[in-house]
N, C-alpha and C positions, 0 to 999 in steps of 0.2 A: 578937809572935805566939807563944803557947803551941804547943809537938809536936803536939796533937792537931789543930789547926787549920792545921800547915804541910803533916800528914800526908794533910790534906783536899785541902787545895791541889794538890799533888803527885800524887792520885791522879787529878783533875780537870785534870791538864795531860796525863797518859798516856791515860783516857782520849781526849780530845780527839784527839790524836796517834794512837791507834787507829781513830778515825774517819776520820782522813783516809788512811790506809794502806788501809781497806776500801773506801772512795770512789774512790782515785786509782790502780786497774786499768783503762785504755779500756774500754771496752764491746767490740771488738774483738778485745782481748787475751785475753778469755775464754775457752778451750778446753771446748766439750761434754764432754761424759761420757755418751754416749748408753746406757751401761748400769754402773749404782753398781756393783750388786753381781759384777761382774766386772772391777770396776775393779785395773788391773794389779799394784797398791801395798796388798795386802792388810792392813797394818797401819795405814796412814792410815784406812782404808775402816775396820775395828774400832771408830777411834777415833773418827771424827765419830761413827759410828751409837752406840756406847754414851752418848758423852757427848751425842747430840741426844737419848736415851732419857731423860737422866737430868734436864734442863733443862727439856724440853718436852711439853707436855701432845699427845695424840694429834693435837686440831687442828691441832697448830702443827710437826710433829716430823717436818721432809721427809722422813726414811725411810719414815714411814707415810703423806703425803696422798698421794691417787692424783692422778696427772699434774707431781708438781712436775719440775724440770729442773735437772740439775747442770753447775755448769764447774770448771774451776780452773786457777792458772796457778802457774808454780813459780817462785822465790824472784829474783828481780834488782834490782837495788840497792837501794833501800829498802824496796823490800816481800818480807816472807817467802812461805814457800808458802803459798794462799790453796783456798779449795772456795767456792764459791758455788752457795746452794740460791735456785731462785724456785720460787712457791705460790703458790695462792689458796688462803684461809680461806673455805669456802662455810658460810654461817647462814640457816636459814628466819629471813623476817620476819617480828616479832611483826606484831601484826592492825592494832596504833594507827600504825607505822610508815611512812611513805611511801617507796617503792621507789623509786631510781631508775632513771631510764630504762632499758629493759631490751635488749640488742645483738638484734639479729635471731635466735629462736631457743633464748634465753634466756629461763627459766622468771621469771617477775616474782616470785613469791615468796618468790626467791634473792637472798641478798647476796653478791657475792664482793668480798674485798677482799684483795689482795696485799700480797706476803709475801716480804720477802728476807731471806736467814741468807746471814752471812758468819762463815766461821771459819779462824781457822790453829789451831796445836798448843795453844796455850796459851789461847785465848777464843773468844768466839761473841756476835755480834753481829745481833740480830734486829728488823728495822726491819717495823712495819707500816705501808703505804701507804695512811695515812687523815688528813687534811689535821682533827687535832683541834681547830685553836685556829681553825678556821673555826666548829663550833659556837656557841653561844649561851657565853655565859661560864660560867654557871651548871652548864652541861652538861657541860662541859670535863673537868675533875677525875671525876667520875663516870666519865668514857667512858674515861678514863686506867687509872685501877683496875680497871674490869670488864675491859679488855683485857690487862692485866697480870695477872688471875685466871685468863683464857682458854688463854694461852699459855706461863706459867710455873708446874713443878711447886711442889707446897705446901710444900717444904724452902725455897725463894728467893722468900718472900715475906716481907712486915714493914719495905715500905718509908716515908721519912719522910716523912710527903706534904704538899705544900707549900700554900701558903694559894690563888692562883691560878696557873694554868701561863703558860707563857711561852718564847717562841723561845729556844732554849741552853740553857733550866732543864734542871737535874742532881736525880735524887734516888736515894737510895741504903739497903740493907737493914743497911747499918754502914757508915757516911760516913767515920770517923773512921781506921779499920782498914784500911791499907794494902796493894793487891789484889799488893805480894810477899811479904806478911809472912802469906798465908794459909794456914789449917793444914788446915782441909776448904771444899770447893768451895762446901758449900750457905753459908757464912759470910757472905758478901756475892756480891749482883749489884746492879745499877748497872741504871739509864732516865733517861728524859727524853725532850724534843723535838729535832728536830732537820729541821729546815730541814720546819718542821710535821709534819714526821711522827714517830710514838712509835718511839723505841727500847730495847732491854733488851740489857746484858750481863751474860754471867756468865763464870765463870774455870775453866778445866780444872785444878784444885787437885789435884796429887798428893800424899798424907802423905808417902809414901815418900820424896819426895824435897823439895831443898831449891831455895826459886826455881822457877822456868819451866825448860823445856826449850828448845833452840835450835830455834827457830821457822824456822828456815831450811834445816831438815833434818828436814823432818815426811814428806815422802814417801821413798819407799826410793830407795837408790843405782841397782837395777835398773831401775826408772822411770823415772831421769831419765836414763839415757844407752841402754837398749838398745830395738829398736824395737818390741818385743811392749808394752814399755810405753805412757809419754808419749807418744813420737811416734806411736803408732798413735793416738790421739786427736785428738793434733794434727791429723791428717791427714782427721778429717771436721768439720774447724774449716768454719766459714761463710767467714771470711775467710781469704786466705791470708798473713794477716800473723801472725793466728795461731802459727804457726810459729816465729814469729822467735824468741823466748827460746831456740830449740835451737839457734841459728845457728853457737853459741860451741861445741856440743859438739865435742871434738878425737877422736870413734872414728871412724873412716875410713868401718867400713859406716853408721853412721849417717844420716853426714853426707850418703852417697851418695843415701839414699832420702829425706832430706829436699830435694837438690837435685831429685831428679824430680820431687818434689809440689810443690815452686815451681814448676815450668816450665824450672828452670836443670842439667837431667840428660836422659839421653834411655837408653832401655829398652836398648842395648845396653851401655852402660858398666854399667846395674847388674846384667845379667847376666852381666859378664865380671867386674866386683866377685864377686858370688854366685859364681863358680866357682874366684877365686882364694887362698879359704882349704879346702884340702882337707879338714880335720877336721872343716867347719861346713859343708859345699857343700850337703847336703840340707835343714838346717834355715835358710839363707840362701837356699834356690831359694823356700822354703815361704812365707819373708817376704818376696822380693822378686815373686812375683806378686801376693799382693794387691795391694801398693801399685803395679802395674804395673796392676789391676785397677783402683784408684781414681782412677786420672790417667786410664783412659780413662775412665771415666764424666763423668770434671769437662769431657773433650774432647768428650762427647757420643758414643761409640763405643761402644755397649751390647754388638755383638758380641763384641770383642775385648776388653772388661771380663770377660764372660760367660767366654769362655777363657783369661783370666788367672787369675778365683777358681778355675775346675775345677782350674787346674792345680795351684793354692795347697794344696788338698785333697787333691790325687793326690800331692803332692810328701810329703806326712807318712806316706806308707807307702813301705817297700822292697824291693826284691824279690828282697835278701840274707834269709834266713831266722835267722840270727843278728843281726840290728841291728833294736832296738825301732821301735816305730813312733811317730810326735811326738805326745805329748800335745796333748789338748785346748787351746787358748789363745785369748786376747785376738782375735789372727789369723786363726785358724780360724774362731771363731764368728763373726767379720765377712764372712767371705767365705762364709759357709751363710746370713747373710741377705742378702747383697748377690744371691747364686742366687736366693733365695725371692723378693723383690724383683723382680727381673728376670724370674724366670717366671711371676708374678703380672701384670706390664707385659702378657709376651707373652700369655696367656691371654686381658684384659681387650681386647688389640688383637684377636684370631682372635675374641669373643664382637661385637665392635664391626662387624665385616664385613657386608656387604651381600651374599647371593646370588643371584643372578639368576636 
């Protein structure tokens, strides 16, 4: 076996191994992001969005499509910190096309076909959820290409395309060219199939530097341990298993609000926490109502949510004339829509009335 042919090999086993990293987060373990662009870790947040700019065509480029949906989960034992974008690709139907069935509601001569990006610090892996090698053979290759033109900028094109596709097939825009030994990004991306569906990677190539960056330290330190970050996320997880990757944090407050949002803390221990760092009591009262606010919602307690957030609000001002007042944050702005929310409820219930 000649270098160039081992170098093949090898690239083709990391891929693979990148695959299964991006596949092997539960479905559960996924924490929302219910708002990117306030996402706490403002340098992680930079960097998907430049490098999803610079890989993906508008269609395909989750910053831009309207309605996609973010999660991400941070770094534990084999897998690094992770972002997951879903989308739909919507295309009018050409005329000769036959539509599929259309959900109730849905305009028929719309295509949407979904759309997962998985990325840590160093790649992006973009799979479209469209079952190719069910086509007709002949159609195959075709749909492969036009898809790969669709969603990939024209710097990461010029791949080697194979005679017919097939489950596992690899092809690549420099097969030979080893994705550590890269000197700029657009030099090679990488697709194929994969369990039928088309996938594309490409590599966050910095000149500047040499190799990859530690993929297990893409989000910031603030993030992952203080509660305006991560765990405010955490905390409008669907599951409360969610959570679990903070289990191990050792900061005291932390730990306290993440046992409330399990069920395993109760509102007075995290207000005598909150009172028992003097230097921090105002900005620990600010973050311990909301999350006092979001365990009664999950309780079903809309009132005592409602006066949780106000207080969350009232607690960022002081009524010391020399001590600033809290910045804007993560926190804040959840507990102004958790109010809007809730008095949108209450309005829709007082509109709902019967008067006699």
């Amino acid at each position: 076996m000649d270098l160039e042919e081992g170098q093949k090999l090898e690239a083709q086993r990391f891929i693979r191994e990148w695959h299964e990293v991006a596949e092997g987060v539960a479905d559960e373990a996924w924490i929302p992001i219910p708002d990117f662009p306030g996402l706490g870790s403002g340098t992680t947040r930079a960097n998907s969005e430049s490098w999803c700019d610079k890989f993906y065509t508008g269609l395909a480029d989750p910053h831009e499509v309207e309605g996609a949906q973010h999660f991400f989960v941070l770094a534990k034992d084999a897998a690094p910190d992770l972002i997951k974008h879903t989308f739909e690709i919507v295309e009018k139907l050409p005329e000769d096309e036959e539509a599929p069935p259309a959900a109730e509601g849905d305009d028929e001569n719309l295509k949407k076909t979904p759309v997962t990006v998985v990325e840590t610090r160093n790649w992006t892996i973009l799979t479209v959820h469209e079952k190719l090698l069910e086509r007709k053979q002949d159609e195959q290759l075709p749909a492969l290409q036009e898809w790969l033109g669709k969603v990939l900028e024209e710097p990461i094109q010029g791949f080697d395309w194979p005679e017919a596709l097939e489950e596992g097939c690899m092809l690549s825009t420099q097969a030979s060219g080893h994705p550590m030994l890269l000197v700029q990004w657009h030099e090679r991306a990488d697709a194929g199939i994969r369990n039928g569906d088309l996938w594309a990677l490409t590599f966050k190539r910095i000149p500047q530097l040499m190799g990859f960056s530690n993929p297990n330290m893409w989000f910031e330190e603030d993030f992952r341990k203080k509660p305006d970050g991560a765990l405010l996320l955490a905390a409008q997880a669907e599951h409360d298993a969610a959570i679990e990757p903070f289990a191990a944090c050792d900061e005291d407050w932390t730990e306290v609000l993440a046992q409330l949002l399990l069920g395993q803390g109760d509102v007075q221990s995290v207000m005598a926490e909150a009172w028992a760092e003097e230097d921090e009591v105002r900005e620990r009262l600010h973050q311990a109502h909301c999350y006092i606010g979001l365990q009664a919602l999950r309780a079903g307690d809309e009132e005592k949510a409602k006066e949780a957030f106000e207080a969350c609000l009232k607690a960022m001002s002081s009524d010391d004339e020399d001590e600033d007042d809290l910045p804007a944050s993560p926190i804040s702005r959840l507990a102004e829509a958790k109010l809007q929310e809730l008095a949108e409820e209450e309005e829709g219930d007082d509109d709902g009335e019967v008067t006699e």
